[in-house]
Each structure stands twice: as structure tokens, then as C-alpha cells.
C-alpha positions as CSV (number, residue, x, y, z in Angstrom):
1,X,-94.2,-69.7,105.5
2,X,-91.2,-67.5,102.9
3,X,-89.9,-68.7,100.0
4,X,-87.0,-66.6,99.0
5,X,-87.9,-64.7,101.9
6,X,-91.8,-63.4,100.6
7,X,-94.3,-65.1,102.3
8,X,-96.2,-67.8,100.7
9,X,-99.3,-65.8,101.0
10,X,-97.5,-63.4,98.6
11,X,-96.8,-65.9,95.8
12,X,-99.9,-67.9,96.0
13,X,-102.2,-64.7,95.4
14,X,-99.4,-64.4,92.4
15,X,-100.3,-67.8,91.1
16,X,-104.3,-66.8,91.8
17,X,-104.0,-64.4,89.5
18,X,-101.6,-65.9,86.9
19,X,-103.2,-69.2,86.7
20,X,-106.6,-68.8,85.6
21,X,-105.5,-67.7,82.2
22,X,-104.0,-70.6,81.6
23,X,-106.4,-73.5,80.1
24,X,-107.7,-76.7,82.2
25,X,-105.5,-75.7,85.1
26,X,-106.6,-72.4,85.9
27,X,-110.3,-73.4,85.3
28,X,-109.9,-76.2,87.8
29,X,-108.9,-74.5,90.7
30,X,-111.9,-71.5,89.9
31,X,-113.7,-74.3,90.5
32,X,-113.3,-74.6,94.3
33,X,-115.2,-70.9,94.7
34,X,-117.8,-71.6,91.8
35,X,-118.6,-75.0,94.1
36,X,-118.6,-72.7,97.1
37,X,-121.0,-69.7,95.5
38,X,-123.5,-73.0,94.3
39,X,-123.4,-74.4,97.6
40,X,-124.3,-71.1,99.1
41,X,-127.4,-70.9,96.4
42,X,-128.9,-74.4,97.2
43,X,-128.3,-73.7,101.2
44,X,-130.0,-70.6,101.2
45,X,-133.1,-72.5,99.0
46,X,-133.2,-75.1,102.1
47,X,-133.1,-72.7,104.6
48,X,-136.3,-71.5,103.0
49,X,-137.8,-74.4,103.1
50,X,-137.0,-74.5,99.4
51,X,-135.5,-77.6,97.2
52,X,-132.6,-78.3,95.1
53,X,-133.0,-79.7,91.8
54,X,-129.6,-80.3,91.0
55,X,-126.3,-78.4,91.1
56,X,-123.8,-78.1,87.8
57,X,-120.1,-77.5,87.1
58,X,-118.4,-76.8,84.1
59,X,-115.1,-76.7,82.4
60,X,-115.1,-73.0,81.7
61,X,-115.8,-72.6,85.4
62,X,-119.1,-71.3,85.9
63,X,-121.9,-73.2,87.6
64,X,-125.8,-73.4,87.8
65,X,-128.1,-74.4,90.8
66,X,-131.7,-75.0,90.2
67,X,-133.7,-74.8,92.8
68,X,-137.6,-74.1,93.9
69,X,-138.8,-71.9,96.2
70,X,-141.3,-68.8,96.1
71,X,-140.5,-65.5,94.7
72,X,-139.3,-64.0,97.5
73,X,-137.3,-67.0,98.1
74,X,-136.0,-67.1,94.8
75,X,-134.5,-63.5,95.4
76,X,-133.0,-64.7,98.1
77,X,-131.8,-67.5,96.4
78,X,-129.9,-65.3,93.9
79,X,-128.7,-62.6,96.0
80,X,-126.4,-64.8,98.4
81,X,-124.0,-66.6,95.7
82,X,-121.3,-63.9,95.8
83,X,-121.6,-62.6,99.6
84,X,-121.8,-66.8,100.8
85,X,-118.3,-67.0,98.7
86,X,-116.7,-63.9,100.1
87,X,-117.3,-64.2,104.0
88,X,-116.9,-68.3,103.7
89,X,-113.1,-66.9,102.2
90,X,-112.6,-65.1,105.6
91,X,-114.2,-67.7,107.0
92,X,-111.0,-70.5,106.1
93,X,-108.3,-67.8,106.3
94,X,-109.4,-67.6,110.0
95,X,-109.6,-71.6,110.4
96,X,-105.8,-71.4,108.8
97,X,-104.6,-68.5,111.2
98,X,-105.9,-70.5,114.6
99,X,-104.2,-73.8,112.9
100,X,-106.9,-75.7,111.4
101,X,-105.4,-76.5,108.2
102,X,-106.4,-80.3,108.6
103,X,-109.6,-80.0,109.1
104,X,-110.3,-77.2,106.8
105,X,-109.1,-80.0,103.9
106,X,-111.3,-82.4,105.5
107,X,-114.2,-80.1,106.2
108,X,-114.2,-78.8,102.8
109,X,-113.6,-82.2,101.0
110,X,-117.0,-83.8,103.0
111,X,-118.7,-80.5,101.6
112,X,-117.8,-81.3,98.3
113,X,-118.9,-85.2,98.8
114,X,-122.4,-84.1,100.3
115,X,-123.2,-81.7,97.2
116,X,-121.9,-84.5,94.4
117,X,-124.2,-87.1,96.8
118,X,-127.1,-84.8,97.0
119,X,-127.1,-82.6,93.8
120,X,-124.5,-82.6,91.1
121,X,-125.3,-84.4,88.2
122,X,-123.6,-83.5,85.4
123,X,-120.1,-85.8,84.4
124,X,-117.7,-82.9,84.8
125,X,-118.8,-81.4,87.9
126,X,-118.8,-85.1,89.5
127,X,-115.1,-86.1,88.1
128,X,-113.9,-82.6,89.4
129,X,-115.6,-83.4,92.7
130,X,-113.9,-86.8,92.7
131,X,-110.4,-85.4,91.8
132,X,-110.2,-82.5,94.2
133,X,-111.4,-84.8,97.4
134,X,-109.2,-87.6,95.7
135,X,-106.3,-85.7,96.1
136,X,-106.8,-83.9,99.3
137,X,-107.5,-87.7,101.2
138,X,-103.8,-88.6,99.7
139,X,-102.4,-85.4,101.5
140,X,-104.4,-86.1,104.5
141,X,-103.5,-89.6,104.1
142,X,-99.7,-88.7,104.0
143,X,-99.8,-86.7,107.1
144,X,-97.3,-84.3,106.0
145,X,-97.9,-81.2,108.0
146,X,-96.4,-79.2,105.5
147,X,-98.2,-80.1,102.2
148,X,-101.6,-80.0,103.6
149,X,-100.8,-76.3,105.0
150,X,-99.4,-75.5,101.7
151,X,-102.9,-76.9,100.0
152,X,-105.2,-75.0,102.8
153,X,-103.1,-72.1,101.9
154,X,-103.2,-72.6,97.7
155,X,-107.2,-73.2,98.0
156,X,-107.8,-71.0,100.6
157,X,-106.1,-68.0,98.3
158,X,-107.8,-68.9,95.3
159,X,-111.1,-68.4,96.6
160,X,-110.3,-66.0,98.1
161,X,-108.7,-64.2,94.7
162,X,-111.9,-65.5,92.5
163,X,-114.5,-64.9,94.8
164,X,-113.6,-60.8,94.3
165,X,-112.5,-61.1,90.4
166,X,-115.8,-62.9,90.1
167,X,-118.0,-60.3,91.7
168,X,-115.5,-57.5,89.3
169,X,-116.7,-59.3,86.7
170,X,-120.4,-59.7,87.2
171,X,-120.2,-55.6,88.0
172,X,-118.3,-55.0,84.5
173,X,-120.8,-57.3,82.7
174,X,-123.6,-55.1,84.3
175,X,-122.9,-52.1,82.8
176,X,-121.2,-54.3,79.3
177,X,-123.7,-56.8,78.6
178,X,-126.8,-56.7,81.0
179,X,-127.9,-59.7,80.1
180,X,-124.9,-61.7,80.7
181,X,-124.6,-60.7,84.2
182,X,-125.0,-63.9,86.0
183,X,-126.9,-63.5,89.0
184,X,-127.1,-59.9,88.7
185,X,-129.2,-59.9,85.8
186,X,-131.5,-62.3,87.4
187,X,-132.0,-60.6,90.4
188,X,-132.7,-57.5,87.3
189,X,-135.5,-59.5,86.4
190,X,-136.7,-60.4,89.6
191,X,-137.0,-57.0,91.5
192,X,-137.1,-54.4,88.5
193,X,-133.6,-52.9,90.3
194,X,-130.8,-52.5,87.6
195,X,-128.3,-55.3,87.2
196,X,-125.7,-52.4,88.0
197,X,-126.6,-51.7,91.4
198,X,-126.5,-55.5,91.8
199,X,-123.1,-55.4,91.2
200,X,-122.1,-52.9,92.8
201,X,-123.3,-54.3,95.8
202,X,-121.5,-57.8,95.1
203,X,-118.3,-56.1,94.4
204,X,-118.5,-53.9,97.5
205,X,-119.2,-56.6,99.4
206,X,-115.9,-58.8,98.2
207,X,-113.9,-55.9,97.8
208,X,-114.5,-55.2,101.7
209,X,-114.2,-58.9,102.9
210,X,-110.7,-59.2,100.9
211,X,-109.4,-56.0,102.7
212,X,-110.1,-57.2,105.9
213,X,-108.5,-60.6,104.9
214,X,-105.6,-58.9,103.6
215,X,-105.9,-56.6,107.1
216,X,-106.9,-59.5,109.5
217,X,-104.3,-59.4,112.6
218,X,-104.4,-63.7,112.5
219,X,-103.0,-63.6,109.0
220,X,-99.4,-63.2,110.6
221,X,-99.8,-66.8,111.7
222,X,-99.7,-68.0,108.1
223,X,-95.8,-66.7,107.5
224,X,-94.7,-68.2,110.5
225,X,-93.3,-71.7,109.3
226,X,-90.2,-71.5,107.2
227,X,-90.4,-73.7,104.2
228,X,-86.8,-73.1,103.1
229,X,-83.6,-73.1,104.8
């Protein structure tokens, strides 16, 4: 897909970076990854055999997931926010590559649905929750090829995008304000490790799995479709 012959990849990750300074919008589409990083914290707590208490989102774009679980669980609870995020982003640019744009809308939207069902409970995260699945069932619902790929591609970039600035910035607050780290500081608290070296791990982990989505071989599939003429 090319406009003005760059490929749409090219100018999405411009508006991915452009578009979170600016106020409501920017914070809405962040949202997509911070529902993502929370989903990956209350599947994890299940997988343990855990619970989840409930899930928030909020306007500035950050989120919270309470859950219970034991202390080993709980640190593995916090460690797999940022990692679930990442690989879940080369997860959908690989469902986009093979064609799957459809169903990635659809697969993520009934994600969505299931957490606002199941765990989010605070007004904002349930209206964003509404909007965002509201508007992908009217793309679905129009059946025009073009728009959803263009969507798949717009979210899929975004998380992709936030899901490494995110983990950037929980490593700069971890050496800034060590206390303000997000999951980094708790996992500080939890094993005695410095919240630095938890962020260096988070932001080596992104930073790898966005080079090998900006490397992957299938992404050539995504500029193939001319969208002007």
C-alpha cells in the first residue's frame, strides 16, 4: 500500500509517533497496547491459577490490573506486561502479511469485549472499549477491503510503535524516578533486583522484537496494494 509512492507502513509509524502528543487522540489509540500489556497481566495471573480483580484504563493512557496469585506468581505477573505487548505486535504484523486483516479486527475486537465482560470496570476504560469495537464492527460491517486493511495496518503500527516507546520509557524512569517505573519498580520491590536492570530487559526485549518487525521478509506483503492511482 504507497501513498505518494512511500508505503503506508512508512507514514503510519509517522503518525505513531506524531499522534500521541496530541491530546484525546493520541491517548486513545495508546490505548490499544496499554489494553494489550493488561490483558497479558491478567492472562498470565490465570495461567497460574491466579484471579483477576478487575482491569482499568485511563485517559492519560496507562492502565492497572489487579490480580491474586502467590509471590512467585505475582512476579510473574509483573514481568510479562511489556514482552506480552511486544511479541503479540509481531504476532498481528504476521496475521497482516499472510492476509488476515479481517480477522485480526475481529479477533482483536472479541478480545476487547471478553476483558470489558470479565474485568474492566472503570467508565472510561468501558466507553473506550465500546468505541474502538463500535467502530471496527462498522468497518467490518461495510466490507470494504481497503478500510479494514488500512485499520489493521493503523492499529497494528501503533502498538507496535508504543509497545517499544513504552518499555524506553519505563527504562528512562528507572534510572529518573525509581519509583515511578511502572512495572519495573514493582518487580524492584518484589525480587530486591534494581528497577534498571528491569528495564533494560523490557527495552531489549521490544527493541529486538521491532527490529525483526521492521526486518520480517512478510512485511513486503503489506506495500503491495496501491491505494492511489
Amino acid at each position: 500500500m504507497t501513498f505518494l509512492s512511500i508505503p503506508l507502513l512508512y507514514w503510519f509509524a509517522g503518525f505513531a509517533l506524531v499522534l500521541p502528543r496530541i491530546p484525546v487522540i493520541g491517548k486513545w489509540f495508546n490505548l490499544i497496547n496499554t489494553a494489550i500489556h493488561e490483558l497479558g497481566h491478567a492472562l498470565m495471573a490465570l495461567i497460574l491459577e491466579g484471579s483477576v480483580k478487575k482491569i482499568e484504563l485511563f485517559n492519560d493512557a496507562s492502565g492497572t490490573t489487579t490480580t491474586t496469585t502467590t509471590k512467585f506468581g505475582g512476579f510473574l505477573v509483573a514481568i510479562v506486561g511489556y514482552p506480552f505487548s511486544s511479541f503479540i505486535s509481531y504476532f498481528i504484523f504476521y496475521l497482516l502479511s499472510v492476509g488476515y486483516d479481517k480477522g485480526f479486527l475481529i479477533g482483536i475486537s472479541i478480545l476487547f469485549l471478553f476483558m470489558l465482560l470479565l474485568w474492566v470496570r472503570n467508565i472510561y476504560g468501558a466507553i473506550w472499549i465500546i468505541a474502538f469495537c463500535a467502530i471496527n464492527g462498522y468497518l467490518i460491517y461495510l466490507s470494504n477491503a481497503k478500510y479494514i486493511q488500512i485499520a489493521a495496518l493503523l492499529y497494528a503500527v501503533f502498538i507496535a510503535v508504543d509497545a517499544l516507546f513504552s518499555a524506553l520509557t519505563v527504562l528512562y524512569l528507572s534510572f529518573k524516578q525509581k519509583d515511578k517505573a511502572g512495572d519495573a519498580t514493582l518487580l524492584k520491590k518484589i525480587t530486591g533486583i534494581p528497577a534498571f536492570i528491569w528495564g533494560l530487559i523490557f527495552a531489549g526485549i521490544a527493541g529486538g522484537v521491532f527490529y525483526a518487525i521492521i526486518e520480517g521478509s512478510n512485511l513486503s506483503s503489506l506495500t503491495s496494494i496501491s491505494l492511489c492511482t
